[in-house]
N, C-alpha and C positions, 0 to 999 in steps of 0.2 A: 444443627445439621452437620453432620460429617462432610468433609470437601471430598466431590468428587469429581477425577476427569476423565470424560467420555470420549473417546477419536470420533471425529465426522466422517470420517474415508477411509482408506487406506493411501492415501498420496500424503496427506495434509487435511489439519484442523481439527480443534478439540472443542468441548463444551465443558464447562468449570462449575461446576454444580455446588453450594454453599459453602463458600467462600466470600470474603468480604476483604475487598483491597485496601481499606482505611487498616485493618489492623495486620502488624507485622509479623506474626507466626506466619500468616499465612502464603506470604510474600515468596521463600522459598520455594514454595509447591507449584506456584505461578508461574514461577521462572525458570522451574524442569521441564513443567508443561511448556511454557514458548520456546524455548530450546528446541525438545524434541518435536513440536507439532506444527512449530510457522505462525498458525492461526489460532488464538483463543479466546473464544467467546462465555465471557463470565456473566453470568446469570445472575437476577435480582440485586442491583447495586445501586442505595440511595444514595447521593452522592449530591456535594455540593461542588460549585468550582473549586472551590480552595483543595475539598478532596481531588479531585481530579489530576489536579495539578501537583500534589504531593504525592499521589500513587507515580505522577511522570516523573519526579524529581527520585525516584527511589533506583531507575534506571540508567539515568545520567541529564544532561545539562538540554534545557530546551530550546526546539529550534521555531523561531514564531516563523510563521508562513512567510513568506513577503506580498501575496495573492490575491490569500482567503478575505473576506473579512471577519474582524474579529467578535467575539463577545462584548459586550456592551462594560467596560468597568476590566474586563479581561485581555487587553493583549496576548497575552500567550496562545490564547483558547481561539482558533478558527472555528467559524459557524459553518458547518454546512446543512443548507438548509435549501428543499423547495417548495414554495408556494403552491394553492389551488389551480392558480391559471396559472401557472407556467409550463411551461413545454419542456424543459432542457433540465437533467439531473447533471450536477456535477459528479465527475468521473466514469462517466456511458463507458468509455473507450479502457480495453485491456491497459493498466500502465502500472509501474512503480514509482511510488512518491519518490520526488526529489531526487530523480535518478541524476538529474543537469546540476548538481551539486559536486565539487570536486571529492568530499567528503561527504557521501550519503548519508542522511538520516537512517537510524537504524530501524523505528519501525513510528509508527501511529497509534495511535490509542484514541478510537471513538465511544461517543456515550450516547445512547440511545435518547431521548428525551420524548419527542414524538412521533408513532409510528402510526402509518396507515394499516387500516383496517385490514389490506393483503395487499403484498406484494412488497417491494422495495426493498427485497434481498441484497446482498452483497456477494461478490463468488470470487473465488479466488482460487489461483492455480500453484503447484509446486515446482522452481522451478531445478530441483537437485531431484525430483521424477522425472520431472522432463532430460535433465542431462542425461540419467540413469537409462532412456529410453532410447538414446540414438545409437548407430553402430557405432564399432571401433573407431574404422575409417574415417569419419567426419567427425569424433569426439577430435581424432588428428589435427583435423585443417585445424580444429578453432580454438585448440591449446597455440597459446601462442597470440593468438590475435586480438587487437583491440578495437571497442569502436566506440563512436563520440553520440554521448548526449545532451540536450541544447534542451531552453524553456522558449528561444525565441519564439517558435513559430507555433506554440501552447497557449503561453500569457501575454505576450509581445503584442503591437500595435495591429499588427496582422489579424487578429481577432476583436477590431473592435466592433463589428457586426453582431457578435454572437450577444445571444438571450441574455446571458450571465455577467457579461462585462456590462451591459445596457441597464440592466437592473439594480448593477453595484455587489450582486454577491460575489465578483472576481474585481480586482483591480492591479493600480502601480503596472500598468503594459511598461512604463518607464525603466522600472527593474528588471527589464525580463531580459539577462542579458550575460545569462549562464550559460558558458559549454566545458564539457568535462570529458576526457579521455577512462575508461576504466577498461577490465579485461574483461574479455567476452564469457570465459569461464573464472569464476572464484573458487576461492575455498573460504567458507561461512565464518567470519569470524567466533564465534561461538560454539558450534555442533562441528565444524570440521569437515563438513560433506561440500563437496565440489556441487557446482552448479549453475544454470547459464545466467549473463547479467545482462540484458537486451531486453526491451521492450517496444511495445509499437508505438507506445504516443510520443515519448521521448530520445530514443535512440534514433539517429540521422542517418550513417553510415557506417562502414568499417573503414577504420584507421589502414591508409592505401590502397584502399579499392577504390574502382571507377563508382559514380553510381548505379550503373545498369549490373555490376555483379554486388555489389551494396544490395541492392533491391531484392536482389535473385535469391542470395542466401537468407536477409534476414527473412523473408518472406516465407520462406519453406519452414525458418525457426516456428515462427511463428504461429503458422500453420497447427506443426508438430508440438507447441505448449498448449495450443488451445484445445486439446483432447480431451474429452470427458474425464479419462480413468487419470488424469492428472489434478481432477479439478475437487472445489468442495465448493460451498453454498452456506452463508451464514442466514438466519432468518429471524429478524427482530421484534424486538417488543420493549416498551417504554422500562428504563433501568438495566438493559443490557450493556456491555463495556465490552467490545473485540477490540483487541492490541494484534500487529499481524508485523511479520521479520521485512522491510524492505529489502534486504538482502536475499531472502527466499521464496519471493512470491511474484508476482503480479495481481493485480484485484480491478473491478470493475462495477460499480450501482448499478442493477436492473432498474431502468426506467418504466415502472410497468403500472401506478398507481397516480394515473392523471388527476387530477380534481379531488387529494390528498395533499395532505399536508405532513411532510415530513423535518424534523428539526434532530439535528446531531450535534454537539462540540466534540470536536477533535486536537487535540494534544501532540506535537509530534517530537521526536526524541534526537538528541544527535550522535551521530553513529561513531566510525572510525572510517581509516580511508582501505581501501579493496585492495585485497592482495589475489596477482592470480593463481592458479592451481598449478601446482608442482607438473 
C-alpha cells in the first residue's frame, strides 16, 4: 500500500495511511507529516514494545514519566489505561505534557492497544492557529512575557483524593516538584512558526503579574484556544500510533465510554529548551 497523508482540519492533524514505523524508508514521510501537521495519527501498526520504543529512539532520547505507571518489563513505556468501573480518564483536562519541565518534552507517541466500542477520542488543539488568531494589539502585550508552569498542584500530594492516585494508575506525588519559567510565545523549534505556550492544567501564572491579572489574561487565552475551528479530533481503534508536537498543541481524552475498557502505552520523547519569538 502506498503511504498516504490525509489533513484532519484545516488548523492541525493528519491521518498516515500505510505506512509502517518499524521500517526506515518510511521514517522521513513521518516526520514532514509531524512537522507540518502537530498531529499524526498512523493507521494499522502491529507493533511490539521493543517496536515502539525504537520508532521513539529514532526521534531522540526518552523521557520515562516520573507519574505514569509503567509497563510491566518496560520502564520507559507509561500505561495509560481506564478500567470498567472507573470513573476518571487520565488527561479529561485541556494540558501540554510536561509543560512543568524546564526542558519540554518534545512530543508523545501513544499506541492504541485497546479501544472501546465508541467513544474515547482524543482532540487536540493548534496552538500557532490560535496565535495566528488574535489581534495585533495583544500578540503585543505577550511578546515579551513569560509564565511559570509547575506539576505541583497536578501530581503533588494535593491530589491524593483523586480516583487515579487511589487506584495507583498515577503516583511518586513525592516527585512532583517541578516549576519552569518559559515564554508565553515561542518560535517551534522545528517548522519555525510562532505560537502561544500556556496551558490550563499546568501553567500557574504570568512571570510579574498579580494573580487577579494572571487569571484574567490566561483565561481569555484560554478561552480563545479552545475554539472549534482551531481544533481536530483523533478517533481510535486497536493498532493505531498518534505522535502529537508538545510544543504545538494542547490535547485532552474525552471521557465519554464508562463501563469500557481502554488500554494505551505511551512513549514520550525529549525535546529542547523554548526559545521565544523574535
Amino acid at each position: 500500500m502506498t503511504l498516504a497523508v490525509k489533513p484532519l482540519t484545516g488548523a492541525l492533524g493528519a491521518e498516515i495511511i500505510g505506512a509502517d514505523i518499524r521500517r526506515e524508508g518510511d521514517f522521513q514521510a513521518i516526520r514532514d507529516a509531524f512537522i507540518q501537521f502537530s498531529v499524526i495519527a498512523i493507521r494499522g501498526q502491529d507493533l511490539s514494545p521493543e517496536d515502539h520504543l525504537a520508532f521513539a529512539r529514532r526521534w531522540g532520547e526518552i523521557n520515562v514519566n516520573r507519574f505514569f505507571k509503567p509497563v510491566p518489563d518496560h520502564p520507559e513505556i507509561a500505561m495509560v489505561l481506564k478500567e470498567p468501573d472507573q470513573k476518571t480518564a487520565i488527561g479529561e483536562s485541556w494540558h501540554t505534557d510536561h509543560s512543568y519541565d524546564r526542558v519540554p518534552a518534545m512530543g508523545s507517541i501513544l499506541h492504541a492497544l485497546e479501544t472501546p466500542a465508541t467513544g474515547g477520542d482524543t482532540m487536540f488543539v493548534s496552538m500557532a492557529a490560535a496565535w495566528e488568531g488574535l489581534s495585533d494589539g495583544l500578540k503585543a502585550v505577550l511578546k515579551g512575557l513569560k509564565a511559570w508552569h509547575s506539576s505541583r498542584h497536578v501530581f503533588g500530594a494535593t491530589m491524593a483524593g483523586a480516583e487515579s492516585r487511589q487506584d495507583g494508575r498515577i503516583g511518586n506525588a513525592d516527585r512532583a516538584e517541578q516549576d519552569a519559567l518559559h515564554p508565553i510565545v515561542i518560535r517551534h523549534p522545528l517548522s519555525g512558526r510562532e505560537g502561544l505556550y500556556v496551558n490550563p492544567q499546568f501553567t500557574t501564572d504570568i512571570d510579574g503579574w498579580s494573580a487577579e491579572e494572571s487569571a484574567a489574561l490566561l483565561g481569555y487565552l484560554y478561552q480563545h484556544c479552545g475554539k472549534p475551528e482551531y481544533a481536530c479530533r483523533v478517533r481510535w481503534a486497536p493498532g493505531t500510533v498518534t505522535m502529537w508536537d508538545n510544543r504545538a498543541t494542547w490535547h485532552k481524552a474525552v471521557n465519554d465510554y464508562h463501563g469500557q475498557r481502554r488500554l494505551m502505552h505511551r512513549v514520550t520523547v525529549e525535546g529542547v529548551a523554548l526559545e521565544a519569538a523574535a
